[in-house]
N, C-alpha and C positions, 0 to 999 in steps of 0.2 A: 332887484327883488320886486316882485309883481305886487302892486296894492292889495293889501287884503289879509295878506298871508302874517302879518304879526299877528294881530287880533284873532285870526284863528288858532293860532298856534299858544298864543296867552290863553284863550278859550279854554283848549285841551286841556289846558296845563291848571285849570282854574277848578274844571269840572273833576280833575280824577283827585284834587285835592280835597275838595269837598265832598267827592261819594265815602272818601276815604275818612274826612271830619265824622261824617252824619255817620259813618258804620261804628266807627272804634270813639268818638271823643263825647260825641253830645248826646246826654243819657236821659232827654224830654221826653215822657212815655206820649208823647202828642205825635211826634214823630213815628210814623210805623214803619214799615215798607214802604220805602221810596223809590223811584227810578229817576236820576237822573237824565234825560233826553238830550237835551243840547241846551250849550250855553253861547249866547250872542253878545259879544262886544265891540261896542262903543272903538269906531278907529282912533280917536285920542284914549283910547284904554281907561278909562274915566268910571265907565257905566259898564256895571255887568248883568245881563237879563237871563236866572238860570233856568230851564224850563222842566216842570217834574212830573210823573203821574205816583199814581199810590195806588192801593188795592185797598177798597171799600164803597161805601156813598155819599154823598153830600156830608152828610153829621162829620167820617172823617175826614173830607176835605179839607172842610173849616177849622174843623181841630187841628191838621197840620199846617195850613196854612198860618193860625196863630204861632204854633211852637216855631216856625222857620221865622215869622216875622220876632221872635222872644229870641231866637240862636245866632239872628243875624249878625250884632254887633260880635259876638263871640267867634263867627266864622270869619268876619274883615279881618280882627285881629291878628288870628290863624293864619290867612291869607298872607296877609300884611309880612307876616314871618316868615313864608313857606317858598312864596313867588317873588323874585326878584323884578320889583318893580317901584320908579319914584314916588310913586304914589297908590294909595291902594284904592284901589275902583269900587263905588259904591255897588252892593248886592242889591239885586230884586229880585225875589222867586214869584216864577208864575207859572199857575196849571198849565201843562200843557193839554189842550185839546184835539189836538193833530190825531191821537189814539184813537180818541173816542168816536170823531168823524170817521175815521179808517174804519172805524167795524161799521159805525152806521151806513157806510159806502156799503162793505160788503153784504152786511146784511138784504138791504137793495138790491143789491145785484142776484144773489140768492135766490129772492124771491119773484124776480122777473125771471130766471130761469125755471124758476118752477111753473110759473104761470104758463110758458113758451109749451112744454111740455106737454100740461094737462092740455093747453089748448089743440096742438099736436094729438097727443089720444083722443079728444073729443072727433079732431076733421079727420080719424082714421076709421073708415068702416070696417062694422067687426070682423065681417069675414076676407077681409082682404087684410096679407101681410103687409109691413112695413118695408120688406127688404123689394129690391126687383130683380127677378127673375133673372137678367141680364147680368146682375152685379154679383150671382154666387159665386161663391170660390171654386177653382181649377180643380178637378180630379186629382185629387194626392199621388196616383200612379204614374198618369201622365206627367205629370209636374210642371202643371201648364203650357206643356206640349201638346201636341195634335200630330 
């Protein structure tokens, strides 16, 4: 067995436990929408790091982040009963911020293709086309025959 593969696989088994607590069991209105992202563990199974986003702004953040630090003891427990393991692994939830980068990237990226463009239309003079004369398409008759 390849190193690695328990703690990913207790991971799994941790995270759909818990999307599954925080949907049906824990009724903290601090909790809104959450996403579960991914959860990282500790190769002595010890330490569990779950990583979340939400839908809102800072004010929610902080709100859920109190109700998950308020549910935590409740979900070990849970845990404790659900995962077959000799020990139960301490929780820590932490924002994930992978998302939020990922759009700040795209966004970036976005906006230097805009820029590429205008820049393009500006070095194209008006009366000349963009295409070149060489590169029009074949006569549909011919069908690129001659």
């Amino acid at each position: 067995m390849a190193q690695g593969t328990r703690p990913e696989r207790v991971g799994e088994q941790i995270r759909q436990e818990l999307s599954e607590l925080l949907a049906r069991e824990v009724h903290d209105p601090g909790i809104g929408f959450i996403t579960l992202t991914r959860v990282k563990v500790s190769p002595d199974l010890q330490a569990v790091r779950v990583f979340y986003t939400i839908m809102g702004d800072e004010r929610a953040r902080r709100d859920t982040a109190r109700a998950l630090e308020r549910a935590t003891p409740f979900l070990r427990r849970q845990i404790g009963s659900r995962v077959r393991l000799r020990r139960v692994p301490e929780l820590t939830f932490e924002f994930d911020r992978g998302v939020e980068q990922q759009e700040r990237i795209e966004r970036i990226l976005l906006d230097l293709a805009n820029e590429r463009r205008a820049r393009e239309a500006e070095a194209t003079p008006e009366g000349e086309s963009e295409s070149d004369p060489a590169a029009e398409p074949a006569d549909p008759k011919t069908d690129g025959r001659e």
